[in-house]
C-alpha positions in Angstrom: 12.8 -30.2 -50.9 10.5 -27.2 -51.6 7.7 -29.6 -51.5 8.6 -31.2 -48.5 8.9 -27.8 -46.0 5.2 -26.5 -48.1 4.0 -29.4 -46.9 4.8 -29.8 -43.5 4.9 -26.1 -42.8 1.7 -25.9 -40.5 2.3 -28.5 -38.5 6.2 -28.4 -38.7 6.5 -26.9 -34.8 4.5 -29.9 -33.3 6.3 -32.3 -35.6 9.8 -31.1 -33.8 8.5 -31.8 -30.6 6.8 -35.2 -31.7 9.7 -36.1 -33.3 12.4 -34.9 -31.0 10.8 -35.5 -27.5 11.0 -32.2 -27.1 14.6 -32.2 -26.6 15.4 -30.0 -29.7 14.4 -27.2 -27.7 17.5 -27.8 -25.4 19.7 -27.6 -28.8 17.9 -24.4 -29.6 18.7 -22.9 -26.4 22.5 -24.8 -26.6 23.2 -23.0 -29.6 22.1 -19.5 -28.3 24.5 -20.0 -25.4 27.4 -20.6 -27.7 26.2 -17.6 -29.9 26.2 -15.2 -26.8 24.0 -12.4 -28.6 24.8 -8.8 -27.6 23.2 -5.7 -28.4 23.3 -4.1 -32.1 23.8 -7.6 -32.8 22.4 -8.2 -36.7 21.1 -12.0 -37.1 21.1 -13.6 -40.3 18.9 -16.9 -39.5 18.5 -18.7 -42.6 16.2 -21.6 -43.5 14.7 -19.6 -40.2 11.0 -20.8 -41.2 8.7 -20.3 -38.4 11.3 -18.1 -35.9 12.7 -20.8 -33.6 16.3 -19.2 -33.5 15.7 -15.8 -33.8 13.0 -15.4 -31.5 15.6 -17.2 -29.2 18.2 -14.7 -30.1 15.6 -11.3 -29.3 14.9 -12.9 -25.7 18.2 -13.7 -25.0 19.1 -9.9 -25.5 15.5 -8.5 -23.7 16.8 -10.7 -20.8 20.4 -9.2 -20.9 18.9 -6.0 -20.9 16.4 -6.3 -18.2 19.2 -7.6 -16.2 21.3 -4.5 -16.6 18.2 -2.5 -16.0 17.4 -4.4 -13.0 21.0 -3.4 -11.8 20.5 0.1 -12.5 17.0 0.5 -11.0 18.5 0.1 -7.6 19.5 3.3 -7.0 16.1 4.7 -8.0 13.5 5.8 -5.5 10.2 3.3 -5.3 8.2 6.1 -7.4 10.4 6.1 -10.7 10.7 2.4 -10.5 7.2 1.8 -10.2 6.5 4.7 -13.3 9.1 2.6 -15.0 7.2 -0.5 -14.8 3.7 1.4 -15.4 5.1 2.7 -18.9 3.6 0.9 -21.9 6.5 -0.6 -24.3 6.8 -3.7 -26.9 8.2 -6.8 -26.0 11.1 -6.3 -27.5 11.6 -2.7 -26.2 15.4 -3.8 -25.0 16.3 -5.6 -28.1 18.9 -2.5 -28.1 19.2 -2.3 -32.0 19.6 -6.0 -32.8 17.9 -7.3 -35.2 17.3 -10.3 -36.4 16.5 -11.2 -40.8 14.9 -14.8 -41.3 15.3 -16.0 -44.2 13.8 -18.5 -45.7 12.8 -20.2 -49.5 9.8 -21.4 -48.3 7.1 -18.8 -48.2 4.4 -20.8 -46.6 7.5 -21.6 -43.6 8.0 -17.7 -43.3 4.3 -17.3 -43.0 3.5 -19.5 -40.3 6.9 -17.6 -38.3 5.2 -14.5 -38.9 2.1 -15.3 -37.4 3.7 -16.6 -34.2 5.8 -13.3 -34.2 2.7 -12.0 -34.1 0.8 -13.9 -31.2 4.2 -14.1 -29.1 4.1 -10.4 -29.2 7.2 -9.7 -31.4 6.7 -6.7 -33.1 10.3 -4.9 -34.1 13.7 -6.4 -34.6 12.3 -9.2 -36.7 12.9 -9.1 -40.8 11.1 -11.6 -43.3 12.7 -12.6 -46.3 12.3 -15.0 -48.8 16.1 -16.0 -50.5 17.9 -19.0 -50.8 20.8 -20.4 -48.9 22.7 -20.7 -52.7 22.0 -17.0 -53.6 21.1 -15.0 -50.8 19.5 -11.5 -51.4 22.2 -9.7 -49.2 25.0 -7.3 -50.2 28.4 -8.4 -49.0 29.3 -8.0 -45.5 26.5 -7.3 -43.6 25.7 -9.3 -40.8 27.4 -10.6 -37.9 26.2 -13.9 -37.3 24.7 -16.3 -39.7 23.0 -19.1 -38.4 21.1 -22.2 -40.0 19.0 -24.4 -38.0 18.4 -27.8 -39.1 18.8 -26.5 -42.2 21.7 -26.8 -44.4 21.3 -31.1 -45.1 18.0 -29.7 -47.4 20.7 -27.5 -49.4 21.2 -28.5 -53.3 24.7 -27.2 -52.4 26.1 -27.2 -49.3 29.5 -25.4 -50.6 27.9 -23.0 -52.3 25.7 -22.3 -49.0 28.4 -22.4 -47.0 30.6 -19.4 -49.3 27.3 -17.5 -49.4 27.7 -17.7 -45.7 31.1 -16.1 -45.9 29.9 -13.8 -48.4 27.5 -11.9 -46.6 29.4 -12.2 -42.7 31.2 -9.1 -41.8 35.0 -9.5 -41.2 34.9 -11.0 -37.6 31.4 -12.3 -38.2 30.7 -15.9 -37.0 28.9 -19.0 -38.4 26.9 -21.3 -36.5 25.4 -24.4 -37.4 22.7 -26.4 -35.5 22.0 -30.0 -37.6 22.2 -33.5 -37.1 25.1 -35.4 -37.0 26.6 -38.2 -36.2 26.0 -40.4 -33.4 29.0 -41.1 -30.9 27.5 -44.2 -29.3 27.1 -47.8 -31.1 24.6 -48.7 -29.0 22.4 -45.4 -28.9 23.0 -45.1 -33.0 21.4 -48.8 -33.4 17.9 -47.1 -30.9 18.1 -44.0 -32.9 17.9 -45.9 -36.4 15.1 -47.7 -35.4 13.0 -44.8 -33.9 13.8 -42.8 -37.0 13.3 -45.1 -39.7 10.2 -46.9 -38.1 8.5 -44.4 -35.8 9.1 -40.8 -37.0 7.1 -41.3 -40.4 4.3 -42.8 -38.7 4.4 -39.9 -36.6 4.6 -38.0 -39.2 1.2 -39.6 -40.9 -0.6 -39.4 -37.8 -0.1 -35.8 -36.9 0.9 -34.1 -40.3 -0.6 -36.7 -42.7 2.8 -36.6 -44.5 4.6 -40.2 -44.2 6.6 -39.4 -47.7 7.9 -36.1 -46.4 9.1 -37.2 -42.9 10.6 -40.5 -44.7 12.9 -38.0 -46.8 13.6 -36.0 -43.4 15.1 -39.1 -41.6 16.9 -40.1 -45.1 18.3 -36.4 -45.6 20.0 -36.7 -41.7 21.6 -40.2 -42.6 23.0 -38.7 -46.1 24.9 -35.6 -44.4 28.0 -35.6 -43.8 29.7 -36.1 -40.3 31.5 -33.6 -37.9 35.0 -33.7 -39.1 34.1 -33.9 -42.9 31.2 -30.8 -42.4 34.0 -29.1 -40.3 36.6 -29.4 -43.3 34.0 -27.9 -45.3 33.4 -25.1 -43.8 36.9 -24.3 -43.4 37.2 -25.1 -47.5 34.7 -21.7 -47.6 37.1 -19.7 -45.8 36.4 -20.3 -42.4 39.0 -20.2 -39.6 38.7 -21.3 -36.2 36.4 -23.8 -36.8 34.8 -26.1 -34.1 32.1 -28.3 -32.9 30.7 -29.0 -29.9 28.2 -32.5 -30.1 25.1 -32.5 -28.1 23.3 -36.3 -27.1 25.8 -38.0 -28.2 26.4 -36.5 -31.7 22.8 -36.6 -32.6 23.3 -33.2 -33.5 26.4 -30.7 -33.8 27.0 -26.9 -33.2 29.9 -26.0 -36.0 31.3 -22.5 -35.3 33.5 -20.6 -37.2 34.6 -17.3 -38.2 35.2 -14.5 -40.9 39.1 -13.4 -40.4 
């Protein structure tokens, strides 16, 4: 699995799109909603490779906060708003003291995140770290969401993930998980097969000159498990409250579920 994600690392952004239609952005921006980020907020996004979700997470707080500054500006006279406005600051001067740690096993995934951090003008609030889902570098308690992206199916061990999870959650801290699923529709299940088994690896040769690695993509999203089974095994890590919400028809699945 390594292997695969070094491989398709550079061109892994373009492949979503390619692949997806572009629609994984909408589950992206789905699972922020459910997440409802607020300030001081700390982000564990792991298998977070090149930023997706936590770069989702950062301007779904700046918005929040330029909202409430928004609010409070109207009582201010035209010359302190304008001196407000005027007044150099990062992008992410309202993040508030959230931050967000991707982490990720794949360096070469991490490296590409960090650059577009860079060129999308995230400068604080971001971590990088390399760690693995199965042993993360974290001390116990710490964070107060974990999310995984599309993520967890390329796990060795999804149980042992899933108590690492629990491990490093504060109490009250809440896990979300963004992967594909299972489709709810005969007929759309019988369309999806055939444009993932016989036009995602060609995509995949064509843009990323990969076919072997996009082949084991489509295989690893057939081979995990489906909503209710992933649900029970979440709950087997401790979880409690535990729910999904499917998105296109069970293509993919937000699981949510909390530290008590």
């Amino acid at each position: 699995v390594y292997g695969v994600f070094k491989n398709v690392a550079k061109n892994y952004d373009i492949m979503n799109d390619a692949m997806s239609l572009g629609i994984h952005r909408l589950w992206k921006d789905s699972l922020l909603d459910i997440m409802k980020p607020t300030p001081g907020t700390r982000l564990l996004d792991v298998a977070g490779g090149t930023g997706d979700i936590s770069f989702r997470f950062l301007e779904c707080l700046q918005r929040a906060s330029q909202r409430r500054a928004n609010a409070s500006s109207q009582n201010l006279t035209w010359e302190e708003i304008a001196g407000f406005y005027r007044a150099e600051r990062p992008r992410d001067w309202d993040a508030r003291g959230a931050v967000a740690v991707v982490c990720d096993i794949n360096k070469e995934m991490l490296r590409v995140g960090q650059k577009r951090a860079e060129q999308q003008g995230f400068s604080e609030g971001l971590m990088w770290v390399v760690g693995n889902a199965e042993e993360l570098p974290f001390a116990d308690s710490r964070f107060d969401i974990y999310s995984i992206a599309f993520g967890i199916r390329n796990v060795t061990h999804i149980s042992v993930a899933l108590e690492e999870a629990y491990r490093v959650l504060r109490p009250g801290g809440r896990f979300l998980c963004l992967e594909f699923s299972k489709v709810t529709n005969p007929i759309l299940q019988r369309l999806y097969d055939m444009y993932s088994f016989q036009v995602i690896p060609v995509l995949g040769e064509v843009i990323a000159k990969d076919w072997k690695s996009y082949q084991y993509l489509v295989e690893s999203i057939r081979q995990f498990p489906d909503q209710e089974v992933f649900k029970a095994m979440i709950e087997d890590a401790g979880f409690r409250h535990v729910t999904y919400r499917n998105l296109t028809n069970g293509i993919v699945a937000v699981h949510s579920g909390f530290k008590i």
